[in-house]
C-alpha positions, -999 to +999 in steps of 0.1 A: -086-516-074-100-491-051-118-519-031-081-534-026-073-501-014-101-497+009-093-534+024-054-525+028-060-495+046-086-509+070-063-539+075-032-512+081-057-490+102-061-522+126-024-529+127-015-492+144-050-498+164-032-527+180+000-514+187-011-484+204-036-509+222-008-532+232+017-504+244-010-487+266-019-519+285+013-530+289+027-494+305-007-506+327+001-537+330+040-536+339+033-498+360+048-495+398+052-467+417+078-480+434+098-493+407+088-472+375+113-490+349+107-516+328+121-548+336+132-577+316+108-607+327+077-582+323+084-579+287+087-616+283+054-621+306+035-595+286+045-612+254+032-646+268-001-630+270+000-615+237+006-642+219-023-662+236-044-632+224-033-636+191-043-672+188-074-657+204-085-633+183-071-639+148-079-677+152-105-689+174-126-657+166-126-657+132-126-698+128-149-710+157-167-682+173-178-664+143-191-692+128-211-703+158-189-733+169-193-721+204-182-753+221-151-758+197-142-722+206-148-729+245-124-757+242-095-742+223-102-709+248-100-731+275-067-750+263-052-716+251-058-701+285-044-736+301-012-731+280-005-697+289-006-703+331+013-736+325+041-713+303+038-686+329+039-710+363+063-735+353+087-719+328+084-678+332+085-684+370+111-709+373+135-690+355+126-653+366+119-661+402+129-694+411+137-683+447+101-670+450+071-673+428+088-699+407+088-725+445+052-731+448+020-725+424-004-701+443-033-722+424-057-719+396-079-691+409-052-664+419-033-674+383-063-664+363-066-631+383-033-620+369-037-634+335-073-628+328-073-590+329-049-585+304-058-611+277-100-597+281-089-565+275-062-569+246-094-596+231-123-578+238-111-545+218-105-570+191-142-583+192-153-550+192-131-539+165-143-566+143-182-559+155-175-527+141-158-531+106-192-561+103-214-529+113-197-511+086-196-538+060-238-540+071-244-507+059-226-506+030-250-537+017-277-518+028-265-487+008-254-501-026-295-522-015-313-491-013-291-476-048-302-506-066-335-509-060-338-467-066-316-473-097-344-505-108-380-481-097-363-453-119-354-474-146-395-484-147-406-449-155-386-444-187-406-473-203-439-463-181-436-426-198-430-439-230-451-467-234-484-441-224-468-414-250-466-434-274-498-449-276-510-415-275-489-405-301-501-430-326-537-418-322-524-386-337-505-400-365-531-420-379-556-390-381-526-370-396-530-341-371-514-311-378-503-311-337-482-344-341-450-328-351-451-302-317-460-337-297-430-352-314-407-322-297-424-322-264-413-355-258-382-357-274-375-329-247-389-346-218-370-378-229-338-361-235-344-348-198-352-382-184-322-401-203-294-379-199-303-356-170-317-380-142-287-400-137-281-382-104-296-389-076-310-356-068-313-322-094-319-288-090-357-278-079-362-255-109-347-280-133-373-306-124-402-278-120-390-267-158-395-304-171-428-308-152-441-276-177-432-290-204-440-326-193-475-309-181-479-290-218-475-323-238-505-336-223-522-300-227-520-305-264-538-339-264-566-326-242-573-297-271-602-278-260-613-305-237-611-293-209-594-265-186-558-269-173-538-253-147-507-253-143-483-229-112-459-221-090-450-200-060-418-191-044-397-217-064-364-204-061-326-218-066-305-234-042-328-271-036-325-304-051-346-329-057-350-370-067-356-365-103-390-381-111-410-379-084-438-356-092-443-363-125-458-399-117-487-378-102-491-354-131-491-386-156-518-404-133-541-370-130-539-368-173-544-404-170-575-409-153-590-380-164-588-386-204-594-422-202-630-416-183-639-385-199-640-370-235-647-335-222-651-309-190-622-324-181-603-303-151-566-308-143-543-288-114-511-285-102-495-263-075-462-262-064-446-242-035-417-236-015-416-225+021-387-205+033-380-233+053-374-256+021-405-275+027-418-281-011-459-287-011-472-304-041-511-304-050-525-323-081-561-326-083-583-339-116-612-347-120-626-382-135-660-402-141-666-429-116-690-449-138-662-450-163-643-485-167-607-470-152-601-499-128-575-512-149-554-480-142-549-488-110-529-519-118-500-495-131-465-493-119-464-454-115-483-453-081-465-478-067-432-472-081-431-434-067-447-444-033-415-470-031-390-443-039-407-423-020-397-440+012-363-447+002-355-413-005-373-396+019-381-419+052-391-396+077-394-361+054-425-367+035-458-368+042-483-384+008-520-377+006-541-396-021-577-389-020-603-401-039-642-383-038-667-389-060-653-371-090-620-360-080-587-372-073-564-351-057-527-360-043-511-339-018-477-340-013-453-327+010-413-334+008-382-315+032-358-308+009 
């Protein structure tokens, strides 16, 4: 329905374009100093060259030219054009000025001069016109594109997340720790966050900081007294958005890497600040065993997923760091919001 809308209106909006195109080259067209009314014959000449635009631009545009049928639309221009001096010398002429112009035929060359302008002009706007609305229709693809393939990278983490939880979830369960119930209602809130709140394309700043705690403090209860974990914040204030999402790929990847090549002095941190001018700097940094077998890791989708996102949300606002020393990782992000 709206769509039908959308297509009436553009084909209504072209309509009054055309009109108002029409009736200023023709006050051009038909304009003399000397004799500033409108007279009969340049009505009817005007209209010859209308029509021929017409054919023009709603026919051989659409049906030859468009589709690259150059020399079909060369010919048909060419007999179009033909029609419209044979109309205009032999029956306009002969009928308007029979004592004058309509005696002799001053020759193809002069006869185009007079009919050319008008028909390139009242054709060209049309090709430009229809340049436009395919400009239009271009980036429209290339929107509803660049929403599905965010919609698709977002609809990976949910699974990611819970896939990793879960696994880690079980662990407990099996050893009947007394921790598994407050693990239960971590992620129940971090789900209910990422199911029901992440629809939108951006949320507020301290909403998504809020979810990173708590998404940071159900890890904090698997490490136990593992290791040492810090988590904080400076300046985070209301009034910014963010893509929902984004940062907790890197927390997930820090916890990651560190428990899977290390059973203890494990070391995780995360920083986040906002500038006053809206610049927000994220730092994660963990620490890991090299000689551990974490290749596999690597092969995830989370990396890859939120670089991807990354660079459709924020082209030319970001700037990503991922560095890897000999027992650290760190990540170093910084996003314009």
């Amino acid at each position: 329905m709206l769509k039908t809308i959308n297509t009436h209106w553009g084909r209504t909006k072209e309509i009054l374009f055309q009109i108002v195109l029409h009736v200023l080259v023709f006050i051009f067209y038909s304009f003399d100093k000397n004799n500033p009314q409108i007279e009969a014959h340049q009505v009817i000449f005007f209209l010859n060259y209308a029509v021929a635009t017409s054919i023009i631009s709603y026919l051989l545009l659409p049906r030859f030219f468009y589709q690259k049928k150059y020399l079909h639309f060369f010919i048909y221009l060419t007999l179009t054009i033909a029609a419209v001096i044979v109309v205009e010398e032999f029956v306009l002429e002969k009928i308007y000025f029979p004592d004058t112009k309509g005696m002799r035929f001053p020759g193809i060359f002069y006869t185009l001069l007079d009919i050319l302008p008008v028909i390139s002009i009242l054709s060209g706007f049309k090709f430009a016109w229809d340049a436009m609305e395919k400009q239009r229709e271009v980036e429209q693809l290339q929107t509803a594109m660049k929403e599905s393939e965010l919609q698709f990278l977002t609809s990976q983490i949910n699974p990611h997340f819970l896939f990793n939880n879960l696994n880690n979830l079980y662990s407990y369960a099996i050893t009947n720790s007394p921790k598994t119930p407050e693990i239960i209602l971590e992620l129940s809130s971090v789900l209910r966050y990422m199911l029901y709140e992440c629809r939108a394309k951006y949320v507020p700043l301290t909403k998504e900081i809020e979810q990173l705690k708590n998404f940071f403090n159900l890890y904090e209860l698997q490490i136990e007294e593992r290791g040492t974990l810090q988590f904080t914040t400076q300046n985070i204030r209301t009034g910014y958005q963010i893509a929902p999402l984004i940062l907790i790929v890197f927390i997930e990847n820090a916890f990651k890497h560190s428990t899977a090549s290390q059973s203890e002095d494990i070391f995780i941190e995360v920083h986040l600040e906002l500038s006053d001018a809206g610049v927000l700097t994220f730092y994660c940094k963990n620490s890991f065993r090299p000689q551990s077998n974490t290749d596999s890791l690597s092969k995830g989708i989370g990396l890859e997923n939120v670089q991807k996102r990354l660079q459709l949300l924020y082209p030319d606002s970001h700037e990503l760091e991922i560095r890897k020393r000999e027992e650290e990782f760190e990540v170093s992000l910084r996003i314009e919001i």
